[in-house]
C-alpha positions in Angstrom: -91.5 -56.4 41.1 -91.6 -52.8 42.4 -88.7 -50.6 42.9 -89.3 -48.1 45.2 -86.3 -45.4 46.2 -85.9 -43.6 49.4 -83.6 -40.9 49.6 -82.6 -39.0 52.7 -80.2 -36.1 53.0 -77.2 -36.8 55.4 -77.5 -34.5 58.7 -79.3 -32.7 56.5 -79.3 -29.0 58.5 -75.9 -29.2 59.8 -74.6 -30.1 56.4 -76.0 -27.0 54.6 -74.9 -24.5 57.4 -71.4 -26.3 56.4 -71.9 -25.5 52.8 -71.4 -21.3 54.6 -69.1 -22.5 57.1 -66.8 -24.4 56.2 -64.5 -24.4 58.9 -66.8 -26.4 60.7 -66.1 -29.6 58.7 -64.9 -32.2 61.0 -66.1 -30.7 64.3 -68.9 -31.3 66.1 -71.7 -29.1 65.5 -75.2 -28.8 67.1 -78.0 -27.2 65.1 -81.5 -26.1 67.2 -83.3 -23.7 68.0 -81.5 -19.9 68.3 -78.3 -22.0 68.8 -78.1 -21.1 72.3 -76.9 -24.3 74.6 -78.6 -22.6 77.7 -82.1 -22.5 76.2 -85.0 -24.6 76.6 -84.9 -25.7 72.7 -84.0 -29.0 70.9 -81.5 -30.4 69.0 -82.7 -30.3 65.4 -80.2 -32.3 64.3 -76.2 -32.2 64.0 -72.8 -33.7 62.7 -71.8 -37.2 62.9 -68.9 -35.9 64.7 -71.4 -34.1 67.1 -73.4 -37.8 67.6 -70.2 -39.4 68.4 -71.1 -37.8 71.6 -74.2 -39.3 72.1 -76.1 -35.9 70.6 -79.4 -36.8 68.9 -82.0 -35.0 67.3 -84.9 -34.0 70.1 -82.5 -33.9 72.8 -82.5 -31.0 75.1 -80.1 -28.2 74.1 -79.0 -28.1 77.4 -78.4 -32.1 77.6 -76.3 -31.7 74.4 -74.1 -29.2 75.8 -73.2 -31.3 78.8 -72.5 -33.7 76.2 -69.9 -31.9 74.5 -68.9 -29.0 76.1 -66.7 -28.1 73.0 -69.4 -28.6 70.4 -70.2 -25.3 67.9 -74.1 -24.6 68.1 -75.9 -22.8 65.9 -79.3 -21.5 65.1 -81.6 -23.0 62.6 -82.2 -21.2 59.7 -85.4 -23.2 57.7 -85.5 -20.6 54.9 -82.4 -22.1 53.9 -83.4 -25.7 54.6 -86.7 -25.4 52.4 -84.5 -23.8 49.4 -81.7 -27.0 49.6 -85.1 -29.2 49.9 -86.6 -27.8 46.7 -83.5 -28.2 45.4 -82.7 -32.1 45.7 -86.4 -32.9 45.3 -86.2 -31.7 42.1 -83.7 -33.9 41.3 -85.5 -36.8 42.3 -88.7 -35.5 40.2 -86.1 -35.7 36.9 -86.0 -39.1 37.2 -89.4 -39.7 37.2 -92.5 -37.8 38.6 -93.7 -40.6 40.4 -92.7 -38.7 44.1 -93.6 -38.8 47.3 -92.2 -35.8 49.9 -91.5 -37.9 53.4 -90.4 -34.5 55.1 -87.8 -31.5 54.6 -84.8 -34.1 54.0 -86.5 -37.2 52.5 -88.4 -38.3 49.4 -90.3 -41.4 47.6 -89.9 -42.0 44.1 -91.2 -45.4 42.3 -89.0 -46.1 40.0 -90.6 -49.9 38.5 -91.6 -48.1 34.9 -87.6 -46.6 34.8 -85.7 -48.5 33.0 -82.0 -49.3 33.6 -80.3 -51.1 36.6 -80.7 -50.1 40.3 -77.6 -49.5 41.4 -76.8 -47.6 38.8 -79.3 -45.2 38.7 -78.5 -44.5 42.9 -75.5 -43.7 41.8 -76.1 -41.3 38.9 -79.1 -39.3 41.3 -76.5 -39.1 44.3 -74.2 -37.5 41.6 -77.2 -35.1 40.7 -77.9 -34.4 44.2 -74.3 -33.8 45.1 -73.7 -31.5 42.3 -76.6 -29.3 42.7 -76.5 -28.8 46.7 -73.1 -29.9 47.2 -74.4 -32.2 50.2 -74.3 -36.1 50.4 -77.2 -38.5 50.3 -77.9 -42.0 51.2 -80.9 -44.2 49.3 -81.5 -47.6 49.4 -83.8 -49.0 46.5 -86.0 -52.2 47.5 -89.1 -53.5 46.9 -91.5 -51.3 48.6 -91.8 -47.9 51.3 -90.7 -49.5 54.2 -87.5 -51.6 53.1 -86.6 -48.7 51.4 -86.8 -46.6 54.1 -85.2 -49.0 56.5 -82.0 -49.4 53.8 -80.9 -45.7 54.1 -80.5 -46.2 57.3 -78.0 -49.4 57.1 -74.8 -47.4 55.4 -75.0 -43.9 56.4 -73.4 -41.7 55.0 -73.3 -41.5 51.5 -74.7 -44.5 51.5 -76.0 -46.4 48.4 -78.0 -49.9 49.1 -80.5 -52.0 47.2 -82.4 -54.8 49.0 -84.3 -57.7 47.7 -87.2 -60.0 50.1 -84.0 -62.2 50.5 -81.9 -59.7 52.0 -84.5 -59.0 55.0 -83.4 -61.9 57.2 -79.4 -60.6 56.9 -80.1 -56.6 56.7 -83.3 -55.9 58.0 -84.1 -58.8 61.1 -80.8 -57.8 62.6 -81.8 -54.1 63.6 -83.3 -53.2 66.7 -87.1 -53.1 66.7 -87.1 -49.7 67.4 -86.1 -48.6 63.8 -89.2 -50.2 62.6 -92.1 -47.4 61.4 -94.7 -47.2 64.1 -92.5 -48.8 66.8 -92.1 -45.3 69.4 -90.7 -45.2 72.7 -93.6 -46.9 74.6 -94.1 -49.3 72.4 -90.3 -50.6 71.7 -90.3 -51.0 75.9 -93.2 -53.1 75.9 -92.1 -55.0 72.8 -88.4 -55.2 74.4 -89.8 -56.8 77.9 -91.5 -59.2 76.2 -88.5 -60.5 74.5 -88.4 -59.2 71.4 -85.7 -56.4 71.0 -85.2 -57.3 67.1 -87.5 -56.9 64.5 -86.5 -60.5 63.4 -87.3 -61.3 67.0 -91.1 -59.4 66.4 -91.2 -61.4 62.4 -91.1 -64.6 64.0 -94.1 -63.9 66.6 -97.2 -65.5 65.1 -99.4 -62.9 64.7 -102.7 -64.7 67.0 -100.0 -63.8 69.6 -99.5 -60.5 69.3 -103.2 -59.5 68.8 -103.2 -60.2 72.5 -101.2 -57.8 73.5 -101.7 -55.4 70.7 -105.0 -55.7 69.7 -106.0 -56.4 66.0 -105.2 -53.1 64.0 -101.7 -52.3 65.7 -100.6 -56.5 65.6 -101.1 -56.6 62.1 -98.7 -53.9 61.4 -96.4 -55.2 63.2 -96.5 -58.3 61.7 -96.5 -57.1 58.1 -93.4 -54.6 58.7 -92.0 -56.8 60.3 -91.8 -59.5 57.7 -91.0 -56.5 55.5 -94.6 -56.3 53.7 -95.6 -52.8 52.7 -98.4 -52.4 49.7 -98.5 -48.6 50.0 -97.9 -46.9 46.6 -95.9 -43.6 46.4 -98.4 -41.1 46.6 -97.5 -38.4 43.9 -99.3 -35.6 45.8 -101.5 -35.4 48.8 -103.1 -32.0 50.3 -101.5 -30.3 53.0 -103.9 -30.4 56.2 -101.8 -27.1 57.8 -99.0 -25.7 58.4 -97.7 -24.1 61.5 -94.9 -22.8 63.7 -94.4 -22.5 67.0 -91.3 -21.6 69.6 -90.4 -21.8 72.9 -88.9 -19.0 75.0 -85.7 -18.8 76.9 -87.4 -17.8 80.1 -91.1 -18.0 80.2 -92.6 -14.2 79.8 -95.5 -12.2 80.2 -93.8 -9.4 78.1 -96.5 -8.1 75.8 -94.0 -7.1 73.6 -91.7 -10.4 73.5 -95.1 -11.9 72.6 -96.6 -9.6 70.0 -92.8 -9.5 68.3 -92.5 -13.4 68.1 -96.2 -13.7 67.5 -95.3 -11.4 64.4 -92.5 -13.4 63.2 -94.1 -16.8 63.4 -97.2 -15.4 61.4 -94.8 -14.1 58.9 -93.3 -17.4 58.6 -96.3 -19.5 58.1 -98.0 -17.1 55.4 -94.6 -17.1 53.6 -94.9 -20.8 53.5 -98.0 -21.5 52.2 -97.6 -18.3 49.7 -94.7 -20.4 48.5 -96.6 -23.4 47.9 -99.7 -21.9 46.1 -102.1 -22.1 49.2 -104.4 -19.7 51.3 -106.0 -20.6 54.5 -108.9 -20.0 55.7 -108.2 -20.7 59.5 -105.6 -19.1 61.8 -104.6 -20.2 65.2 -102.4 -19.7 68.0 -101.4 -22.2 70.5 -99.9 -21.0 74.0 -98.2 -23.3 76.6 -98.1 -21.7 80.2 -95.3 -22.0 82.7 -97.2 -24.4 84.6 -97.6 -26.5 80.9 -101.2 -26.1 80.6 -101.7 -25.5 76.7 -104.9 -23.9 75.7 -105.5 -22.9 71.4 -107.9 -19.9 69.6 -108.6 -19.7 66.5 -110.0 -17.3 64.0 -112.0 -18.5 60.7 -111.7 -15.8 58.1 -114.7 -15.1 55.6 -112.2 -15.9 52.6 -109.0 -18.0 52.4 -106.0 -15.8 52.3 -102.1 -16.0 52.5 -101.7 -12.3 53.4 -98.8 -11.9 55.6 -101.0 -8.7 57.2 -104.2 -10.7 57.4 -102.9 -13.7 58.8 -101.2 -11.4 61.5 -104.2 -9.9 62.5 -106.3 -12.8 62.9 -103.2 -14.3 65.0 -103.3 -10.6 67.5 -106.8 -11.1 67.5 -106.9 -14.7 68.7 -104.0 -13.7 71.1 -106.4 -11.1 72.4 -108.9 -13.7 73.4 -106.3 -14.8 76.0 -106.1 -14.1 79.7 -102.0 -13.3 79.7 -102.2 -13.8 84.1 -99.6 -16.5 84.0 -96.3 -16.4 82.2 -95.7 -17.8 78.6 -93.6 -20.8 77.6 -94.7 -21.5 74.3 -96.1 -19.6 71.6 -97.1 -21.0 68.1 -99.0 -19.8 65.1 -101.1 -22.7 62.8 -102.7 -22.2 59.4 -105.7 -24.8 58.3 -108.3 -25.1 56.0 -105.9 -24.7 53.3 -107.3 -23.9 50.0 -104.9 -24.0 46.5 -104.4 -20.5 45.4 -106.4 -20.8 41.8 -109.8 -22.0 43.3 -113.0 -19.9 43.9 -112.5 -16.3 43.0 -114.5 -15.5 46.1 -110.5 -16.3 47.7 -109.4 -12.7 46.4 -111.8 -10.6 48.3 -108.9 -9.2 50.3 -110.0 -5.8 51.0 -113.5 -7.4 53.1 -111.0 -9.9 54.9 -108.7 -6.8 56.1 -111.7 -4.8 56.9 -114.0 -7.2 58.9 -112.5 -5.8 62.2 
């Protein structure tokens, strides 16, 4: 049988800013954003004692504050996130390089060709974790992707659980369908006024049935997760499609230079990203929501992949020209495609003819 570990870092942003404050601990504390309670940003995520509250990730800054009044917010720093990342991911890779990354604070790794017991190898790779970031983890260990990912979820935090097929009608049925993968907000209200608010309420639909309301492709998945089947293997590395960043303003602005300075920043960010990771990219583009929502994108194909901080600037300013600035800004992002591993074709070093093909 497969054993497939999950592991996901407990409030994983509001934890490291703990590791620098450590006043903090036991107080609520909101991360998002520039930390500003008054802005138009989101909760990234934030301390347990902060979701006591009702605070969740994705919620309104502004909704959070009327929350809790009290609550300490504070700005996101990703720098520091994607270092902590690195850091327990590598970790996980020292147990065995079969790894999948799920996002900045959650990881894959198969672990049917490692010998020794479950549980106590979850134990032993929460002590790694622990020691080396000085944050807490929970991981379940179970037969495949989706009960694993489902069992960090059942004892956070610090939570250790390993789950068998037996254990789904107990552990995994009981939970509301929402918390199964590809269930979202529209889907869990459908599914929830037709009677089925558990997922052992959706495992016991025949499957004919749901195709009717579902249609074929979306049904099946349903019923599979549901029943807890999941044949997807851990994917040991898969090629990033982009990368991009993107924020939203205080007060929307037409301020040329609020624009060209967070324009800057964001183009900054992304080219330090993908220099990080060994890529260049061959594409930049900005995206730009107005204040009255509409979103329209540019882009800018280069005549060789590059992760130049300066390039990738200018291509953003000139994509940014292309735009008629007669309404005021809400949104502005910066993304990166066509992404390109930094030891292919040598024609990717022509540099000086990128910079000068203005």
């Amino acid at each position: 049988m497969r054993r497939v570990l999950h592991l996901d870092m407990d409030a994983f942003f509001a934890s490291v800013e703990l590791l620098r404050r450590p006043d903090l601990r036991g107080k609520p504390v909101v991360i998002g954003g520039r930390g500003d309670p008054n802005s138009r940003g989101v909760v990234s995520t934030a301390t347990y004692e902060a979701r006591a509250f009702g605070i969740r990730s994705a919620m309104p800054m502004r909704t959070a504050m009327k929350l809790c009044p009290h609550a300490i917010f504070l700005p996101t720093d990703f720098e520091s996130y994607r270092h902590y990342s690195g850091v327990f991911k590598d970790q996980m890779r020292s147990v065995t390089p079969v790894f999948e990354s799920g996002g900045i604070d959650e990881a894959y790794i198969d672990l049917t060709e490692v010998v020794g017991e479950s549980e106590a190898i979850g134990r032993d790779l929460k002590a790694k974790v622990f020691s080396a970031t000085g944050i807490t983890c929970s991981l379940a260990i179970a037969p495949n992707m989706l009960l694993a990912k489902l069992g960090s979820e059942l004892d956070k935090p610090d939570g250790l659980t390993v789950l068998g097929y037996e254990d789904i009608p107990t552990r995994i049925w009981p939970l509301e369908v929402r918390k199964l993968q590809g269930v979202g907000p529209k889907s869990e209200q459908k599914l929830v006024a037709l009677g089925y608010r558990t997922i052992g309420d959706l495992a016991a639909v025949p499957l004919e049935k749901l195709r009717e309301k579902f249609g074929e492709s979306y049904s099946r998945h349903l019923h599979e997760a549901s029943n807890g089947r999941d044949e997807r293997p851990v994917v040991t590395f898969r090629e990033p499609k982009s990368r991009s960043a993107e924020t939203t303003f205080d007060e929307d602005t037409r301020d040329w230079q609020e624009l060209a300075r967070v324009l800057a920043r964001l183009s900054k960010r992304v080219a330090d990203e993908i220099r990080g990771e060994g890529y260049r990219a061959r594409t930049v583009g900005i995206k730009l929501r107005f204040s009255d929502f509409e979103r329209i994108t540019r882009d800018r194909t280069l005549e060789a992949p590059t992760d130049d901080p300066l390039a990738i600037r200018r291509a953003a300013f000139e994509c940014l020209g292309r735009v008629e600035l007669k309404r005021k800004v809400r949104l502005l992002g910066v993304r990166l495609t066509e992404l390109h591993r930094g030891d292919e074709p040598p024609e990717a070093e022509e540099q000086p003819d990128l910079l000068a093909n203005d």
